[in-house]
Phi, psi and omega in degrees: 000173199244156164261123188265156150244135182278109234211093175201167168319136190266056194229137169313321168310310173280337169254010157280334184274281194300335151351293200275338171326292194325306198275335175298319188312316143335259216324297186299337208128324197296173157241153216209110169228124175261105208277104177189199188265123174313334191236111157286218153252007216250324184109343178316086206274055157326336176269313201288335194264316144359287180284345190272333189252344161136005211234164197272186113268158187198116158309114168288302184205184194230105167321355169257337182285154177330321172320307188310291223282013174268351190274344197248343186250337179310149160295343181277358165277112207269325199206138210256147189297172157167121201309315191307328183267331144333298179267023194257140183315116130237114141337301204277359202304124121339071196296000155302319215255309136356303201279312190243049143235253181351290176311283186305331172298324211265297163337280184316302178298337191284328164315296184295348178260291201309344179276343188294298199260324171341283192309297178334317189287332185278351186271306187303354189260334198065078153259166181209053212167085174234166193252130166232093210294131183316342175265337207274071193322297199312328212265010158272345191278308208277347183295326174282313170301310205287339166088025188244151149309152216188104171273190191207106204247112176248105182270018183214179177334172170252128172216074142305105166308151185180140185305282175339313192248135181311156160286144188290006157255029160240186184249026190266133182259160197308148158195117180276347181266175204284341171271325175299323167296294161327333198256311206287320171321286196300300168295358164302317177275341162248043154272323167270010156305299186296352204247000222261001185281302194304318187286319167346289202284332170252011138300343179295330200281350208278315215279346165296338158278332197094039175235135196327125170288147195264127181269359179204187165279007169272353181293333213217048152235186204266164186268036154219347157185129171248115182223105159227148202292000156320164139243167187285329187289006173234045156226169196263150201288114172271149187245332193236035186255165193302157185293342179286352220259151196213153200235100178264322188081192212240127221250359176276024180227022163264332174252206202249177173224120172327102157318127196233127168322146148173118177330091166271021177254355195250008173300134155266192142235066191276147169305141177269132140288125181245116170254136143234157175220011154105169174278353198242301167238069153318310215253020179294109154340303162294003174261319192301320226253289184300317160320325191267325162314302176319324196255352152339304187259333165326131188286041179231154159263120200277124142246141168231125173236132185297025187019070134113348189294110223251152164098013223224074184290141128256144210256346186292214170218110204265150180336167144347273182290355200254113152252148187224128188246227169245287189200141173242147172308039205340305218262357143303273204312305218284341155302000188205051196212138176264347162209184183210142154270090183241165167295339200101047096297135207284339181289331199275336157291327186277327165293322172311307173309328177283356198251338192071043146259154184293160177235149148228129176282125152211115203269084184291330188199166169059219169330308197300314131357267188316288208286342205270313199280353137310313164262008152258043161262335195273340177093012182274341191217175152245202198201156185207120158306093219325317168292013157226048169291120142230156184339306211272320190284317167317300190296282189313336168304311203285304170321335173246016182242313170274352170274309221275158213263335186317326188276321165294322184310332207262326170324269221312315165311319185284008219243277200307344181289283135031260194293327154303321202302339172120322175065218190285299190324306183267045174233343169291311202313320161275332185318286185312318153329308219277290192270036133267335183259344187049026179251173166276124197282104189277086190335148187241000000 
């Protein structure tokens, strides 16, 4: 049997995806470690949810040694996170500025520790074998240095480049013509503006090993099985992805989840609306506020939950039918739930789908942009842009996404895709193909 290592971002979305990999793997036999920071700064209790779900840990580093004070002093950090500004009434809040300040300072660092530190840990641990999340950069470099086999696991969008399909951080739907391209160009060139402070930082390390340099991030996922929880009917049609690359569909209803409190007695029985907004900016407020306004004069019950977002009074007064929670069981609710309100996160979209229900997308950042312009191209949702969010446009949204039947007709088809797709088993299955043969698994 093989020792797996586990290798993603220390955000729920992502160890909810790679996880239940972790735990089929178990399951067959393997031993299964998940390599990352026990803590975040944030409060993200990676190690504690790790251990909780059945799986080993391995300590990159300790969020208390001397290392941690590079998240507040690198020069490569243009701009420092802060919730207080985040969670704050402001109109004006700005997913751009979201997009490429926070994300990429916060990045660059987590590169620069993890390339630092990584190999040491994967070496104490012996692992000899890792699963690797498409957001995780670093973790194709050290996999390459360290000389171990490696798939490449996509929990969030696919963003593999191609003239035809948009970068996966717009809200832009398929275009084949020649201006859709042409449009698409320009964004790829300033997508790879952004990234390139990132790329930077592990081409320095590439070239310090004697390992090839990377000219973008379609370089460095792996050359033996690309595995992601989509299904093709919610990607937009590609012509150029690798022969290795396989479509599984979504892996949350194979493990398990820490059981989360929550008043079913305050249920009503009105159709539920289910809002999330993700674990990271769950608490934005003035969205809190155009949900429950939107929903208001409507015969439906709103639950929102502020994903997991803690210290976060809301001080207004929200409607009737509007419940707000901390956190919720999504994947309870979404069972007794008649739509969704989502940011564009693909877990929350691919469970809402498993369930058969319509979406309205409002997309704050990155990735959540691409999947929102996905389901509305899959006919499953609309999508509303966080700048042209408001009372009256939600509200005109959420009606016509519960009256007209088109939209559920196309969930529930995409539900029965879904549920077919094979899911985690088949995504161990190549995975164990892939690093047992050390050749490329070819979709079939």
């Amino acid at each position: 049997m093989t020792h797996f290592g586990l290798i993603c971002p220390s955000a729920s979305g992502h160890l909810n995806t790679i996880i239940p990999l972790g735990q089929e793997l178990k399951r067959r036999g393997h031993r299964v470690t998940l390599v990352g920071v026990p803590i975040t700064k944030t409060g993200f209790q990676t190690q504690a949810k790790t251990l909780a779900e059945g799986l080993e840990f391995q300590a990159v580093w300790q969020p208390d040694t001397p290392e941690s004070s590079l998240e507040y002093n690198s020069p490569n950090v243009t701009q420092k996170f802060q919730f207080s500004t985040l969670l704050s009434k402001q109109r004006e809040i700005d997913s751009l500025r979201i997009k490429i300040g926070w994300i990429p300072g916060q990045s660059i660092v987590y590169q620069e520790k993890y390339l630092t530190h990584a190999p040491a840990a994967i070496k104490s641990a012996g692992i000899e074998a890792l699963l690797i999340d498409s957001k995780a950069s670093a973790g194709a470099t050290v996999a390459q240095y360290l000389d171990i086999p490696f798939v490449s696991i996509f929990s969030s969008v696919i963003s593999h480049s191609e003239a035809t399909v948009p970068p996966f951080d717009t809200t832009w739907s398929y275009d084949s013509s020649s201006w859709g391209i042409l449009r698409n160009q320009i964004g790829y060139v300033y997508l790879k503006k952004r990234e390139a402070s990132v790329l930077k930082v592990i081409n320095y390390y590439r070239r310090k090993w004697n390992l090839p340099l990377l000219s973008s991030f379609d370089d460095d996922y792996s050359p033996l099985a690309q595995i992601s929880q989509q299904i093709a009917e919610l990607e937009f049609p590609r012509q150029c992805l690798p022969r290795y690359f396989h479509f599984t569909g979504p892996y949350h209803y194979s493990g398990s989840r820490s059981p989360i409190f929550f008043p079913y007695n305050k249920l009503t029985n009105q159709p539920l609306i289910y809002a999330s907004l993700g674990s990271m900016l769950g608490g934005l407020q003035w969205v809190i506020e155009v949900m429950a306004s939107a929903c208001k004069d409507l015969d439906v019950q709103l639950v929102i939950s502020r994903g997991g977002i803690n210290n976060c009074d809301f001080p207004g007064e929200l409607p009737k039918n509007t419940l707000l929670v901390n956190n919720a069981p999504q994947l309870e609710l979404l069972q007794k739930a008649t739509m969704t309100i989502t940011h564009g996160g693909i877990n929350t979209v691919l469970e809402s789908l498993y369930n058969g229900l319509p979406m309205v997308a409002i997309p704050l950042f990155s990735d959540q942009h691409g999947m929102a312009a996905r389901v509305a191209w899959a006919g499953c949702g609309e999508l509303i842009p966080l700048n042209k969010l408001t009372v009256k446009n939600l509200h005109k949204t959420l009606k016509k996404v519960l009256v007209d039947d088109f939209y559920r007709k196309r969930a529930l088809d995409l539900q029965v895709v879904i549920k077919r797709s094979g899911g985690v088993e088949k995504a161990v299955d190549i995975i164990e193909e892939a690093i047992s043969t050390k050749k490329p698994v070819l979709a079939r």
